[in-house]
mmCIF file of the N, C-alpha and C atoms, coordinates in Angstrom:
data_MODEL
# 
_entry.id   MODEL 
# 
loop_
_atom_site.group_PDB 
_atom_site.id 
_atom_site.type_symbol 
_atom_site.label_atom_id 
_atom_site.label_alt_id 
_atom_site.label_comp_id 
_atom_site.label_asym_id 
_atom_site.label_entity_id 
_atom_site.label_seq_id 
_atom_site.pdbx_PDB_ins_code 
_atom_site.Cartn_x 
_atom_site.Cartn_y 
_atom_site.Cartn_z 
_atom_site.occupancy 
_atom_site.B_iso_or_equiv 
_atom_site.pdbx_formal_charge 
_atom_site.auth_seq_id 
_atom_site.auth_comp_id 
_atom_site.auth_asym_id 
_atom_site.auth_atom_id 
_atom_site.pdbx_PDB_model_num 
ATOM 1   N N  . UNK A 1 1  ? 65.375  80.842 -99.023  1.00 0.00 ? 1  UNK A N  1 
ATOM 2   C CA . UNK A 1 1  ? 66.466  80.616 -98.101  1.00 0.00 ? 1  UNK A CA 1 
ATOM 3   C C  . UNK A 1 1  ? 66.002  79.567 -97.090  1.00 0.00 ? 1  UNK A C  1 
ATOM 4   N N  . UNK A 1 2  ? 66.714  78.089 -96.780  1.00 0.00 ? 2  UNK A N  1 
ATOM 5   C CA . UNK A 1 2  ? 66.212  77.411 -95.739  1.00 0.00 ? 2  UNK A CA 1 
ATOM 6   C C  . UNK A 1 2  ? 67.227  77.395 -95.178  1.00 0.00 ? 2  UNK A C  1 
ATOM 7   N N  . UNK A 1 3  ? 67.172  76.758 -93.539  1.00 0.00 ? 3  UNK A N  1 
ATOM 8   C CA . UNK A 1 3  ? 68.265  77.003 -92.450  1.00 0.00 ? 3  UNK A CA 1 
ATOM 9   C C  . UNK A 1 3  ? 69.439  76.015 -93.036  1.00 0.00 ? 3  UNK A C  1 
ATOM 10  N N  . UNK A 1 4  ? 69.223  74.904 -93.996  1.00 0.00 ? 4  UNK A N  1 
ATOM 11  C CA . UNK A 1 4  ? 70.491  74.423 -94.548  1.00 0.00 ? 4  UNK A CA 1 
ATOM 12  C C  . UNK A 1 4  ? 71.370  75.383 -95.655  1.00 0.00 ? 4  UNK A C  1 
ATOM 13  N N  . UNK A 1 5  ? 70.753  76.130 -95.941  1.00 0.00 ? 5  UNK A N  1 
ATOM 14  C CA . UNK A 1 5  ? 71.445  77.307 -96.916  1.00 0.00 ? 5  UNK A CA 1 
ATOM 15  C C  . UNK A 1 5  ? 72.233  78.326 -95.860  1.00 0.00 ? 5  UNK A C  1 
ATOM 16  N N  . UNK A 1 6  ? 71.572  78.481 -95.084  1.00 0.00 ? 6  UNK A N  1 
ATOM 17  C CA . UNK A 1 6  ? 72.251  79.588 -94.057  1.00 0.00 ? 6  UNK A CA 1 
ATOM 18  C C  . UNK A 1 6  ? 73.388  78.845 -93.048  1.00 0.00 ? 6  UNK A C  1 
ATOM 19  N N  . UNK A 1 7  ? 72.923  77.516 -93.177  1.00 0.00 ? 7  UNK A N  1 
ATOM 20  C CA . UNK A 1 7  ? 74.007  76.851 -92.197  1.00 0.00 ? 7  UNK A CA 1 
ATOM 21  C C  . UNK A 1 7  ? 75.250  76.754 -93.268  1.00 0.00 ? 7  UNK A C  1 
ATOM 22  N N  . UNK A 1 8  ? 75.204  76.632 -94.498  1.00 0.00 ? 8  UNK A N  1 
ATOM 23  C CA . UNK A 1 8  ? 76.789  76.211 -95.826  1.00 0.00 ? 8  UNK A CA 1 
ATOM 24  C C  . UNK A 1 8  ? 77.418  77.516 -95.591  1.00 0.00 ? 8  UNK A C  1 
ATOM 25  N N  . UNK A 1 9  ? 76.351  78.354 -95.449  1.00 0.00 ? 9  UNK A N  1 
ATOM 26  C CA . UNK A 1 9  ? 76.803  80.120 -95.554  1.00 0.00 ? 9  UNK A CA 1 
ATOM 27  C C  . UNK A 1 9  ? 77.943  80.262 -94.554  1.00 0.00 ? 9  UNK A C  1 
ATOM 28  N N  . UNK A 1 10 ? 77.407  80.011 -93.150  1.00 0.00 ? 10 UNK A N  1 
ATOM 29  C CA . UNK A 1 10 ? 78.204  80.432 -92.411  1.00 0.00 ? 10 UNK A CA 1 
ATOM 30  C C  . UNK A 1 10 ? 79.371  79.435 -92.549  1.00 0.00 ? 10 UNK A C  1 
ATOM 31  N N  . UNK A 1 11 ? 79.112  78.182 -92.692  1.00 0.00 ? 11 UNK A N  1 
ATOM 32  C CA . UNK A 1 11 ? 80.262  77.303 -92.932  1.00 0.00 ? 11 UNK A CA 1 
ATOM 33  C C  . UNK A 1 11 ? 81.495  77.948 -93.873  1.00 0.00 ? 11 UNK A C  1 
ATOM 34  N N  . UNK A 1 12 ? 81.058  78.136 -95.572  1.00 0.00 ? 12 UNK A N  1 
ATOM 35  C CA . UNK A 1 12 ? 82.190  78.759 -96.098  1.00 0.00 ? 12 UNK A CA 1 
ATOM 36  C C  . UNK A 1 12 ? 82.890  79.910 -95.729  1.00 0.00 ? 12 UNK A C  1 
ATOM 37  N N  . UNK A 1 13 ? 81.767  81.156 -95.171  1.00 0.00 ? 13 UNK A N  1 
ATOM 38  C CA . UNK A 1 13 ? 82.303  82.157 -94.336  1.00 0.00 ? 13 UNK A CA 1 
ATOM 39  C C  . UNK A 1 13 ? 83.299  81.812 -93.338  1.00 0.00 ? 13 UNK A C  1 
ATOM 40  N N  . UNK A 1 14 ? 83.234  80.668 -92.486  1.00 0.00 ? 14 UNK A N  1 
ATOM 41  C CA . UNK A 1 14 ? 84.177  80.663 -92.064  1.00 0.00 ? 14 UNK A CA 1 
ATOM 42  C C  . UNK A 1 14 ? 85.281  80.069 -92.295  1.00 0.00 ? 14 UNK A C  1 
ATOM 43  N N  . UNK A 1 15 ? 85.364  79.514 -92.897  1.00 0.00 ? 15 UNK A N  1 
ATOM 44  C CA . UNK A 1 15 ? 86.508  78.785 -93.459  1.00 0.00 ? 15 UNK A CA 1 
ATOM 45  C C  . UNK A 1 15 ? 87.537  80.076 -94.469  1.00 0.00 ? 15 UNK A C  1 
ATOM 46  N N  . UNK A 1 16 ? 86.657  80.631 -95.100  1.00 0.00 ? 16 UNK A N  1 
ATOM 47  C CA . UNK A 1 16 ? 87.109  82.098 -95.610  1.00 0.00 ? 16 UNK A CA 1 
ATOM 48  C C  . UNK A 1 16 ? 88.120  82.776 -94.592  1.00 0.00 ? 16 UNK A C  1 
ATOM 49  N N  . UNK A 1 17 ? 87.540  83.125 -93.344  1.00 0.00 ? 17 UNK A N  1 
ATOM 50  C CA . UNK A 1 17 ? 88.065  83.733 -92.192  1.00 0.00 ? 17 UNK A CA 1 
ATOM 51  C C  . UNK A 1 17 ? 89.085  83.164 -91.714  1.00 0.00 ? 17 UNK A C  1 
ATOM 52  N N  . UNK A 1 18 ? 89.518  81.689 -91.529  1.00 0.00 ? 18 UNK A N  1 
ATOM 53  C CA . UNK A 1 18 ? 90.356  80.276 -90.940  1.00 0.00 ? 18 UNK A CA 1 
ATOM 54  C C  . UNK A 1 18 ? 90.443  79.468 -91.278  1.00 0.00 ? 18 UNK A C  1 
ATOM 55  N N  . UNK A 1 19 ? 90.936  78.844 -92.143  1.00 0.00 ? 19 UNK A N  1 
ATOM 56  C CA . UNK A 1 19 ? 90.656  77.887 -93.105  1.00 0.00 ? 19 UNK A CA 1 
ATOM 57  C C  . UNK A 1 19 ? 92.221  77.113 -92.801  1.00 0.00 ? 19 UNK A C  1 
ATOM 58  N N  . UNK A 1 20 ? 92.879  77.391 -91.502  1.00 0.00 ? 20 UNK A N  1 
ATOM 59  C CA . UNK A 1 20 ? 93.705  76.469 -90.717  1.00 0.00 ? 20 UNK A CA 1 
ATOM 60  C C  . UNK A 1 20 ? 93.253  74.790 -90.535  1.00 0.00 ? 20 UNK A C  1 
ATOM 61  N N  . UNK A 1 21 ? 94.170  74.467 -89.879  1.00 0.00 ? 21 UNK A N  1 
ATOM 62  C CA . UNK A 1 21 ? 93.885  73.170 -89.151  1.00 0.00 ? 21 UNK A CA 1 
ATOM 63  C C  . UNK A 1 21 ? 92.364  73.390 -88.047  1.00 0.00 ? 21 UNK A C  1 
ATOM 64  N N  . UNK A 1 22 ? 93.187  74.372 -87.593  1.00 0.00 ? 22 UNK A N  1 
ATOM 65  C CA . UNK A 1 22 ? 92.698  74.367 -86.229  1.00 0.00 ? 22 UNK A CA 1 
ATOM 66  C C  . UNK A 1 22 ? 91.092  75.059 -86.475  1.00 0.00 ? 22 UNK A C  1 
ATOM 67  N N  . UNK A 1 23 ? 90.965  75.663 -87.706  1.00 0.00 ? 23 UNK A N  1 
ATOM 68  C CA . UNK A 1 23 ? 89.567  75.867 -87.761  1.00 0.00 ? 23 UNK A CA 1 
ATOM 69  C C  . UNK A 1 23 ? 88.780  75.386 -88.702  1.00 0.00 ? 23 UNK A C  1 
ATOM 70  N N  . UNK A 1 24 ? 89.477  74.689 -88.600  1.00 0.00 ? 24 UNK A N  1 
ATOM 71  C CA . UNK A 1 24 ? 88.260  73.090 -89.688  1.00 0.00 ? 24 UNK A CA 1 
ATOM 72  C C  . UNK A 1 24 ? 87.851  71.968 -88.133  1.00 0.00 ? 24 UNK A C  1 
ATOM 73  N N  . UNK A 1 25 ? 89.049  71.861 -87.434  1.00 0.00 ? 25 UNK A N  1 
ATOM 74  C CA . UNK A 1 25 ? 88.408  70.818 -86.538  1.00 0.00 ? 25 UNK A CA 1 
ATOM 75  C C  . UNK A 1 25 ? 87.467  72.103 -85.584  1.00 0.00 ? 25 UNK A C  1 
ATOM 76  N N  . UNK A 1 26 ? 87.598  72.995 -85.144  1.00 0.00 ? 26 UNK A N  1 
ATOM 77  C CA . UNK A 1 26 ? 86.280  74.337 -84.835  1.00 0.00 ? 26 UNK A CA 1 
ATOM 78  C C  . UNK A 1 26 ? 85.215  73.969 -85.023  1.00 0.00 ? 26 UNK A C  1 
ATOM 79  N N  . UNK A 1 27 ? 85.490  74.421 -86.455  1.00 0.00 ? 27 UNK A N  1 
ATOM 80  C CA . UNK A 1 27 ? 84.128  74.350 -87.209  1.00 0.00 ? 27 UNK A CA 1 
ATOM 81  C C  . UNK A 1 27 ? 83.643  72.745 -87.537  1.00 0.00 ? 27 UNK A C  1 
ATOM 82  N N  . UNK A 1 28 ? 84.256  71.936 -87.532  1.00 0.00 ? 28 UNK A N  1 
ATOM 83  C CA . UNK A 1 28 ? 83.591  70.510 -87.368  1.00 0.00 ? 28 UNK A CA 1 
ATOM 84  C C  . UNK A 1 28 ? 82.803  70.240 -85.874  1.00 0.00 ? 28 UNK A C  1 
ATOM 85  N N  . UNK A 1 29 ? 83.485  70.522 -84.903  1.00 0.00 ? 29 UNK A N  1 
ATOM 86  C CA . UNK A 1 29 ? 83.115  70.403 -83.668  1.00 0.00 ? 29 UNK A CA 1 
ATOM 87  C C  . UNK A 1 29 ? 81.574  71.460 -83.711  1.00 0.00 ? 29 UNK A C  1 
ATOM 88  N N  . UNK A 1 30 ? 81.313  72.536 -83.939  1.00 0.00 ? 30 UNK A N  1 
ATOM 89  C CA . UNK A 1 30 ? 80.161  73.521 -83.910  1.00 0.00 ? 30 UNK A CA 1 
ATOM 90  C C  . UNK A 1 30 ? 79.230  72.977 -84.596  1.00 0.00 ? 30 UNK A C  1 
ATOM 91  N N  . UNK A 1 31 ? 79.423  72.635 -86.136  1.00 0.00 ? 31 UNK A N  1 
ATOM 92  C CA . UNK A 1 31 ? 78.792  72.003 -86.923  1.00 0.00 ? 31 UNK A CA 1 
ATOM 93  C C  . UNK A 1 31 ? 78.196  70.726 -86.178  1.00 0.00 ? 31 UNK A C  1 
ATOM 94  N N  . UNK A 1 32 ? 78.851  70.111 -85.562  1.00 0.00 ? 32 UNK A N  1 
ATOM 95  C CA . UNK A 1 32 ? 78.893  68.634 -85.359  1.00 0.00 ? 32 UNK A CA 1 
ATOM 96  C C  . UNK A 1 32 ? 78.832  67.571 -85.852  1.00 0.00 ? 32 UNK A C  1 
ATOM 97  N N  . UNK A 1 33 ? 79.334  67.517 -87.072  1.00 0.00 ? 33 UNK A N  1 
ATOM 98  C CA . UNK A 1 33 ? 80.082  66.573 -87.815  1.00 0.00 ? 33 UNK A CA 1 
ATOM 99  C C  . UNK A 1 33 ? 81.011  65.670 -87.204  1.00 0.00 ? 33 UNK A C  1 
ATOM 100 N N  . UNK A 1 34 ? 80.922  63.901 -87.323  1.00 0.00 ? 34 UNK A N  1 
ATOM 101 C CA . UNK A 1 34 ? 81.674  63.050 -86.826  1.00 0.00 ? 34 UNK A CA 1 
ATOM 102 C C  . UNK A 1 34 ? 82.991  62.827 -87.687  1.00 0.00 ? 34 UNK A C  1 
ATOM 103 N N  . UNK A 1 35 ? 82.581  63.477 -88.996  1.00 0.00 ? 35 UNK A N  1 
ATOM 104 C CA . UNK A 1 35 ? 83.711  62.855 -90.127  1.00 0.00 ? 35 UNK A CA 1 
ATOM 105 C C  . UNK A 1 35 ? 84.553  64.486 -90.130  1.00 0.00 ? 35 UNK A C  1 
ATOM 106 N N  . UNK A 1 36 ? 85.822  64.378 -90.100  1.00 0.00 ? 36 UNK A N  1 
ATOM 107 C CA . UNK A 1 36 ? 86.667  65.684 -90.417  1.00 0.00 ? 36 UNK A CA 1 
ATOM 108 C C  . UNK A 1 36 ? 86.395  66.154 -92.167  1.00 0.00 ? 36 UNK A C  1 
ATOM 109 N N  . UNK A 1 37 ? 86.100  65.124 -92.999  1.00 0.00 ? 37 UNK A N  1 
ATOM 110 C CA . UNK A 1 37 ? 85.771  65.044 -94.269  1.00 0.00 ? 37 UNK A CA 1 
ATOM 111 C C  . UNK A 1 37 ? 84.385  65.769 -94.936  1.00 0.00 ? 37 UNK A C  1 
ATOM 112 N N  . UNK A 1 38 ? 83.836  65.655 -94.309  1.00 0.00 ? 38 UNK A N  1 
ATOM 113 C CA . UNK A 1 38 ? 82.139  66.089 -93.923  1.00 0.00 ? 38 UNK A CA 1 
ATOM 114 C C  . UNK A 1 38 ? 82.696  67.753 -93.502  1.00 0.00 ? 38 UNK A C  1 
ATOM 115 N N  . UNK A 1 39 ? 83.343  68.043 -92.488  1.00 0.00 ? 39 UNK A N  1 
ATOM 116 C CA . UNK A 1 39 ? 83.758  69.617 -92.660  1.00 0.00 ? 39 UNK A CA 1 
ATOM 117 C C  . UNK A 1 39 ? 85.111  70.178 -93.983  1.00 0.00 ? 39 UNK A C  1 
ATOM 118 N N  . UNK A 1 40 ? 85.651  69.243 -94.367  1.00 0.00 ? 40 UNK A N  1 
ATOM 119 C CA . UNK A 1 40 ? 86.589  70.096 -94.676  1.00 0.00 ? 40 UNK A CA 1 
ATOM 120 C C  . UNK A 1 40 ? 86.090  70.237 -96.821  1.00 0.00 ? 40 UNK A C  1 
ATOM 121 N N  . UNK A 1 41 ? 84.707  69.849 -97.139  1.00 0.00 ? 41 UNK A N  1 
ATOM 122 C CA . UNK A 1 41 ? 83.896  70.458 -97.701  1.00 0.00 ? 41 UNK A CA 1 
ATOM 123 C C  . UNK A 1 41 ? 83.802  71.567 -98.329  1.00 0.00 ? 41 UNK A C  1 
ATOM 124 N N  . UNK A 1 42 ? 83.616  72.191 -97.160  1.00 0.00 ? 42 UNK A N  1 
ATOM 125 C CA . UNK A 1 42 ? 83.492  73.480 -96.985  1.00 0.00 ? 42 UNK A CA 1 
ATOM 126 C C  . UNK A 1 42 ? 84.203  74.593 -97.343  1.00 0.00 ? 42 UNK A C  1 
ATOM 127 N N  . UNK A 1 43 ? 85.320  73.529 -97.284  1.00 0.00 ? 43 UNK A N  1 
ATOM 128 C CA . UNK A 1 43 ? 86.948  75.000 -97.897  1.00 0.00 ? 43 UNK A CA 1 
ATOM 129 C C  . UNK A 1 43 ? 86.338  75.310 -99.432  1.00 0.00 ? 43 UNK A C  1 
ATOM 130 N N  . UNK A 1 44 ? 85.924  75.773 -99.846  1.00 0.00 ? 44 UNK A N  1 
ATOM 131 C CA . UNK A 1 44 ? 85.414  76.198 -101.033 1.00 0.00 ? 44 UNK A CA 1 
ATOM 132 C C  . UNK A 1 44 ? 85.759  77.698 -101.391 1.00 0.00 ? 44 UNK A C  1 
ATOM 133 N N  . UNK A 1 45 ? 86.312  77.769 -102.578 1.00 0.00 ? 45 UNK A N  1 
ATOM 134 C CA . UNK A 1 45 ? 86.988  78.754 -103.011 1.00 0.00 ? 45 UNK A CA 1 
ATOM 135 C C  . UNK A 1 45 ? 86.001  79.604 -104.255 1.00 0.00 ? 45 UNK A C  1 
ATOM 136 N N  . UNK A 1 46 ? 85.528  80.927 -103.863 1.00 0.00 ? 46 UNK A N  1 
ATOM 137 C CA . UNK A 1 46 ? 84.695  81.965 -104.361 1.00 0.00 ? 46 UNK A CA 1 
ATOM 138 C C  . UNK A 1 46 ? 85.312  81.738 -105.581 1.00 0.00 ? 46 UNK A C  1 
ATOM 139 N N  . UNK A 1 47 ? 84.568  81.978 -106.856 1.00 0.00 ? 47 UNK A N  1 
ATOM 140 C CA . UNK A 1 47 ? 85.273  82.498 -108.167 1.00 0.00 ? 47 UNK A CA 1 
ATOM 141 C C  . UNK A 1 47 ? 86.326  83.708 -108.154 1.00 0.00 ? 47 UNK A C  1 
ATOM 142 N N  . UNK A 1 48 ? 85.879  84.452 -107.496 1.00 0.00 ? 48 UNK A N  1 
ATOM 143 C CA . UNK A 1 48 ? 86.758  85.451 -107.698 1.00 0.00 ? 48 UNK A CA 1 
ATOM 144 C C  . UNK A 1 48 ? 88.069  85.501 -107.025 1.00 0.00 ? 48 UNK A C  1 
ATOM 145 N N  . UNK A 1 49 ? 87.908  84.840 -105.978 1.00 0.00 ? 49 UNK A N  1 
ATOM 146 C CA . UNK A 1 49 ? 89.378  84.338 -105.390 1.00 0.00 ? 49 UNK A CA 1 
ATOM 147 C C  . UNK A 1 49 ? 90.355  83.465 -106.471 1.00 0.00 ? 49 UNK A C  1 
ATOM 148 N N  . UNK A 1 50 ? 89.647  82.672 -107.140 1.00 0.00 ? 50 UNK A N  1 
ATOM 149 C CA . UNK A 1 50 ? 90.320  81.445 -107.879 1.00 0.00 ? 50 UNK A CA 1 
ATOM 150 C C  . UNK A 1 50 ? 90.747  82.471 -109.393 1.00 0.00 ? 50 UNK A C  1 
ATOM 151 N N  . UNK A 1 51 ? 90.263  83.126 -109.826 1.00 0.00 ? 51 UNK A N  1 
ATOM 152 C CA . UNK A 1 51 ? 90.389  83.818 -110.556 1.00 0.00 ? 51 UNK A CA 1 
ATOM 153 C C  . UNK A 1 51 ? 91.546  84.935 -110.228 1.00 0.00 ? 51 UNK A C  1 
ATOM 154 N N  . UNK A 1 52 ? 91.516  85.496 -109.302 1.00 0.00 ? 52 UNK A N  1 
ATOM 155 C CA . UNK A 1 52 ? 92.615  86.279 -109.090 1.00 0.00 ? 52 UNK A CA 1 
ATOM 156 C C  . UNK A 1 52 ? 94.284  85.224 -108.814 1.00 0.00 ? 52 UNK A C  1 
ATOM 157 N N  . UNK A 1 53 ? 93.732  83.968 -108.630 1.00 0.00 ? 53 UNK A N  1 
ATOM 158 C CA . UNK A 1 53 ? 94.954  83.283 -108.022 1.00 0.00 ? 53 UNK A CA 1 
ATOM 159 C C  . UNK A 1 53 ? 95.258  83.084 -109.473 1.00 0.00 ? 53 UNK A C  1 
ATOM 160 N N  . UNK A 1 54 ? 94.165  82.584 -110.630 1.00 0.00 ? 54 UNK A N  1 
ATOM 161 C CA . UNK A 1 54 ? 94.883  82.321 -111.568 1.00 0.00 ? 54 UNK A CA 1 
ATOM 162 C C  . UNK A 1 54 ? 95.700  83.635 -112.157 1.00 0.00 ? 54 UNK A C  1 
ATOM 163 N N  . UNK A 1 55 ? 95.219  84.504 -112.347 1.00 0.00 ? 55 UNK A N  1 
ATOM 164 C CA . UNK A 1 55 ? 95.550  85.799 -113.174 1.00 0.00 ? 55 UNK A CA 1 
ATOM 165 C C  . UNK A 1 55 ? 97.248  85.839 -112.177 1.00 0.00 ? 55 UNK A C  1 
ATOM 166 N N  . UNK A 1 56 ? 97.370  85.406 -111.001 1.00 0.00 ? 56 UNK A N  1 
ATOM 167 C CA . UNK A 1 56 ? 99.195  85.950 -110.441 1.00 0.00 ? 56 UNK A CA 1 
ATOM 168 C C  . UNK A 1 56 ? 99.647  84.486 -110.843 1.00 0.00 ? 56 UNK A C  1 
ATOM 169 N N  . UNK A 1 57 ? 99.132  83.602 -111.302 1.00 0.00 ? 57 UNK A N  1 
ATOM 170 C CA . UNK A 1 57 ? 100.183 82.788 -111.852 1.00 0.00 ? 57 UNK A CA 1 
ATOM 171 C C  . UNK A 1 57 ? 100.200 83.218 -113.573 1.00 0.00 ? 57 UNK A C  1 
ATOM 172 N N  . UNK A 1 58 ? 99.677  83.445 -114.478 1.00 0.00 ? 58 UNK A N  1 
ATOM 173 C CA . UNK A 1 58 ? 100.275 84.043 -115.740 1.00 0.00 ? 58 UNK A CA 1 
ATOM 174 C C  . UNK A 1 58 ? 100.989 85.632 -115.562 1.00 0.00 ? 58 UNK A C  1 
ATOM 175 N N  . UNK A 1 59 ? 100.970 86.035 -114.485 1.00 0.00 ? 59 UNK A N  1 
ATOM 176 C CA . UNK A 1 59 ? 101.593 87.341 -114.526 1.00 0.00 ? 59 UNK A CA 1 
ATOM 177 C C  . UNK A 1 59 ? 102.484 87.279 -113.796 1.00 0.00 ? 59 UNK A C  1 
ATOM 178 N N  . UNK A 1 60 ? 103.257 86.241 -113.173 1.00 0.00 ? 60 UNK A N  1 
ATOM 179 C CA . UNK A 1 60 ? 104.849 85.665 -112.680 1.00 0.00 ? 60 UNK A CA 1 
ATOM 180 C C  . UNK A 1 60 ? 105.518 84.989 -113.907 1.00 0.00 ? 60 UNK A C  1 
ATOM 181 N N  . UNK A 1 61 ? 104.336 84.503 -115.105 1.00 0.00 ? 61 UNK A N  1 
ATOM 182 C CA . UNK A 1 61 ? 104.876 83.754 -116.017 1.00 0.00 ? 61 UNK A CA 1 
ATOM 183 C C  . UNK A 1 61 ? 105.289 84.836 -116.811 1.00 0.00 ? 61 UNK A C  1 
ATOM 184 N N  . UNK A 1 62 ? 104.621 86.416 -117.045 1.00 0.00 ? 62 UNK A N  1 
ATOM 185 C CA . UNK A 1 62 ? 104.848 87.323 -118.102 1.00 0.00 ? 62 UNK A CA 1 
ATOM 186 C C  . UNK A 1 62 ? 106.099 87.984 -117.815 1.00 0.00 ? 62 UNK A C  1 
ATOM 187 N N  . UNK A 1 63 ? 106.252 87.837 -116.452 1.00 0.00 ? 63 UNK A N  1 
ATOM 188 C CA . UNK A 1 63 ? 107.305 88.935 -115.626 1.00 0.00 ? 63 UNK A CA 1 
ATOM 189 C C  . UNK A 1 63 ? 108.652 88.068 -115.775 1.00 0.00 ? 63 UNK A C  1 
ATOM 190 N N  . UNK A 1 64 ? 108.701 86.688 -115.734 1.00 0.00 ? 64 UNK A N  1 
ATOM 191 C CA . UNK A 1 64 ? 109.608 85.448 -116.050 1.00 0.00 ? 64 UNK A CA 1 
ATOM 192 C C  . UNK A 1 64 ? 110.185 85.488 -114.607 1.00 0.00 ? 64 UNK A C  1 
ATOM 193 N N  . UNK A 1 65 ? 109.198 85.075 -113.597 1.00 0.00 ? 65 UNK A N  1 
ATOM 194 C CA . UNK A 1 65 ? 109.008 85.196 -112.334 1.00 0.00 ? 65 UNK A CA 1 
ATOM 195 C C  . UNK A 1 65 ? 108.675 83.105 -112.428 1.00 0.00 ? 65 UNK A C  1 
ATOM 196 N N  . UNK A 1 66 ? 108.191 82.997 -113.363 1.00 0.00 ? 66 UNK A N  1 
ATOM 197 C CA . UNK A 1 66 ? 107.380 81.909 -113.269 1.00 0.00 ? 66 UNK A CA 1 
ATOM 198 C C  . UNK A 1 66 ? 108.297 80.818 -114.337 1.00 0.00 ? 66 UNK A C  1 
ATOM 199 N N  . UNK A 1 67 ? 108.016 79.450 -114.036 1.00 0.00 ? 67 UNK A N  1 
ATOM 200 C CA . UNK A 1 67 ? 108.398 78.723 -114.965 1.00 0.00 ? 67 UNK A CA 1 
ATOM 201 C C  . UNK A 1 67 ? 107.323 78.188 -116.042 1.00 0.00 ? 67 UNK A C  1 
ATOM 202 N N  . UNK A 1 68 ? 107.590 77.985 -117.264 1.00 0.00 ? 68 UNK A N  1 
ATOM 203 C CA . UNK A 1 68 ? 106.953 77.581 -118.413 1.00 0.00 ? 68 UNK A CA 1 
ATOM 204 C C  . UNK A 1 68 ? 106.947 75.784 -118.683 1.00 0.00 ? 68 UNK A C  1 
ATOM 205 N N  . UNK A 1 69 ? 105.840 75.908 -118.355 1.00 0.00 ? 69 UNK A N  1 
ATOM 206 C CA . UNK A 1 69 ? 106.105 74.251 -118.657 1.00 0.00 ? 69 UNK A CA 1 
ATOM 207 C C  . UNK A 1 69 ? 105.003 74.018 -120.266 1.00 0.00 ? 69 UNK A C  1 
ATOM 208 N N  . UNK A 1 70 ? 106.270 74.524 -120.990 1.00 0.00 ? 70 UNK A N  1 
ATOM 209 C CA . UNK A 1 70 ? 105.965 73.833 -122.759 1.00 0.00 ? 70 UNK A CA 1 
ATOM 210 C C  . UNK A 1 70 ? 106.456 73.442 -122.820 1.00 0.00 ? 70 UNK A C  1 
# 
């Protein structure tokens, strides 16, 4: 573990928590990052989040909640 591993940590953690406008420029400002680009990085999405997002889009498609694009 080095303090740049623990610093991404808390970064995605928070973005997890606020992942607004208003807490990307936060967390850019804490970080101290000059580029808004350089924080917004960070929005990084866990597998298992992305995975559950996929699984409610085929199960709006099963329910015919969803549109089919064949």
């Amino acid at each position: 573990m080095s303090p740049h591993r623990l610093r991404d940590a808390f970064a995605v953690h928070a973005m997890k928590m606020d992942d607004s406008g208003d807490g990307l420029r936060l967390l850019q400002e804490h970080l101290g990052h000059a580029s808004f680009n350089t924080t917004a990085k960070y929005r990084k999405v866990s597998g298992v989040e992305h995975r559950d997002w996929y699984d409610k889009l085929w199960k709006a498609e099963d329910n015919g909640n969803g549109s089919q694009a064949r």
